[in-house]
C-alpha positions as CSV (number, residue, x, y, z in Angstrom):
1,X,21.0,-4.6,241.4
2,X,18.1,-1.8,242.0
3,X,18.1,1.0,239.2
4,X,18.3,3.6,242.3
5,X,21.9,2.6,242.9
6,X,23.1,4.3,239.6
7,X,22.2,7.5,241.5
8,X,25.5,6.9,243.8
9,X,27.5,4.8,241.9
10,X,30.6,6.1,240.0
11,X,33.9,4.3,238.6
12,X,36.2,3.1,241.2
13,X,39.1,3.7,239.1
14,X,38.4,7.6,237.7
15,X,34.9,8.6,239.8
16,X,33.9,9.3,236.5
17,X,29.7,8.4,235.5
18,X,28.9,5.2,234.6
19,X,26.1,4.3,232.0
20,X,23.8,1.2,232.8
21,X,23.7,-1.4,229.6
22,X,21.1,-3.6,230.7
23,X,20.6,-7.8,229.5
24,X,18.3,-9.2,231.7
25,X,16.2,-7.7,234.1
26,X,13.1,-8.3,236.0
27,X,12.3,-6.8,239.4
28,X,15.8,-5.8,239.2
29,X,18.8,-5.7,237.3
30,X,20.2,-9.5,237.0
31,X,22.9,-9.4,233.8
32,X,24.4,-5.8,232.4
33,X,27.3,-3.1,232.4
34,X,28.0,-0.8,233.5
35,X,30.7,1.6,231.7
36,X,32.8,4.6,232.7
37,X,31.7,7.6,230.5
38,X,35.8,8.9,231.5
39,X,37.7,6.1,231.1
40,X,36.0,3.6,228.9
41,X,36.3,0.6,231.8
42,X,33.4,-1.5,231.6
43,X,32.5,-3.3,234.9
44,X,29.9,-6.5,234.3
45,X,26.7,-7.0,236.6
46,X,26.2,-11.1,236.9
47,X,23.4,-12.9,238.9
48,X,22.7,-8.8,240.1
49,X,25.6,-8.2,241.7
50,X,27.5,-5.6,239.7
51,X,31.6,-6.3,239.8
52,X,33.4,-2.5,240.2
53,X,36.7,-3.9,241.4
54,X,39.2,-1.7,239.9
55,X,40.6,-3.7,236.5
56,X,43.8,-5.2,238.3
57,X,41.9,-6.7,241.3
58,X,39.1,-9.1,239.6
């Protein structure tokens, strides 16, 4: 995942912000979280593909 998506990402569930935790990263993000500053749901990033399926769909 490239840093510049944070820009237009928000939390599927509220459209609250989400704040970047970041693991592993090299050219781009690989491993991380992100989590909703509203709600408190934390969506994980794996291999850098971030998972924001709401909670009831993953």
């Amino acid at each position: 995942m490239k840093r510049d998506l944070m820009e237009i990402l928000c939390c599927p569930v509220c459209k609250g912000d989400l704040e970047l935790e970041v693991d592993v990263e090299e050219e781009e993000i690989l491993e991380g979280k992100l989590i909703c500053n509203s709600c408190n749901e934390v969506y994980e990033i794996k291999e850098g593909i971030p998972n924001l399926l709401p909670p009831d769909l993953r």
